[in-house]
C-alpha positions as CSV (number, residue, x, y, z in Angstrom):
1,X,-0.8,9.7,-10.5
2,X,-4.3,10.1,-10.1
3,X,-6.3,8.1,-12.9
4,X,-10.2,7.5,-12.8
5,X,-9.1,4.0,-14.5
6,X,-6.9,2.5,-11.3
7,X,-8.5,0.0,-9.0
8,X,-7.6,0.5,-5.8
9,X,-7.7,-1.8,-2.6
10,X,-7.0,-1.7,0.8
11,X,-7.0,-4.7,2.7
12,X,-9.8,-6.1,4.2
13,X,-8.6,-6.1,7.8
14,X,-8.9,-2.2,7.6
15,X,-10.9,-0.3,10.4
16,X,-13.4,2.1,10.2
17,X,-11.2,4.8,11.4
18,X,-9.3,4.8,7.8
19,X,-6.3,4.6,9.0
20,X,-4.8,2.5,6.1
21,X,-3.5,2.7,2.7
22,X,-4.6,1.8,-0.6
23,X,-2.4,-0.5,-3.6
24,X,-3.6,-0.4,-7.2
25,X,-1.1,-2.0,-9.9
26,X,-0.1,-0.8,-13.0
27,X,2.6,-2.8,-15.5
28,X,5.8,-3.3,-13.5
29,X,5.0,-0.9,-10.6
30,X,2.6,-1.0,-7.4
31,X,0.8,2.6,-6.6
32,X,0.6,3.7,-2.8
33,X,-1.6,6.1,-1.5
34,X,-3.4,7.0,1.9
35,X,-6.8,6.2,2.0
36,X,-7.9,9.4,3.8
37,X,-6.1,11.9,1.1
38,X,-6.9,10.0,-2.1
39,X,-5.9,13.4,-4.1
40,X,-2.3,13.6,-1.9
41,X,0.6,11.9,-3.1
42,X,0.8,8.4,-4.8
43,X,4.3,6.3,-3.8
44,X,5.4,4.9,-6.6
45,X,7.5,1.0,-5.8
46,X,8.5,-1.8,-8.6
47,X,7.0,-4.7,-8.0
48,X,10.0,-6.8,-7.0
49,X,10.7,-3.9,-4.5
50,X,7.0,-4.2,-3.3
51,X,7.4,-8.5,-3.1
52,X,10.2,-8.1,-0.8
53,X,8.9,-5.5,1.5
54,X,5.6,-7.3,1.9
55,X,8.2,-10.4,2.4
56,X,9.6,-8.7,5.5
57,X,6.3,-7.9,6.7
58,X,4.8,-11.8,6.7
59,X,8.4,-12.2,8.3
60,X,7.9,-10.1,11.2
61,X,11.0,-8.0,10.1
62,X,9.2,-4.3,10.8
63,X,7.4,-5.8,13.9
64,X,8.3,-3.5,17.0
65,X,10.0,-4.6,20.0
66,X,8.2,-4.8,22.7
67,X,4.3,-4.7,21.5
């Protein structure tokens, strides 16, 4: 889904490198897509789905073991 109409962000704690993604919202769904390949693939997540994996992140869930 590539539309001149999306806003989208990436957070502000991104590097210069761009290694990151980008979020834009549309009704009901959250838009993915890597900030280097802006014409490559959008992910696609409903917005409860997006709450509860950015949950998981504040939580430390995906944190790796170790670093």
């Amino acid at each position: 889904m590539q539309d001149a109409t999306l806003t989208w962000r990436k957070s502000t704690r991104s590097g210069a490198a761009g290694h990151c993604v980008e979020v834009a919202n549309v009704p009901a769904t959250v838009l993915v897509r890597d900030s280097k390949d802006v014409d490559g693939p959008v992910l696609a997540f409903a917005e409860t789905d997006w709450s509860g994996f950015i949950a998981g992140v504040q939580a430390g869930e995906f944190d790796r073991l170790g670093h």
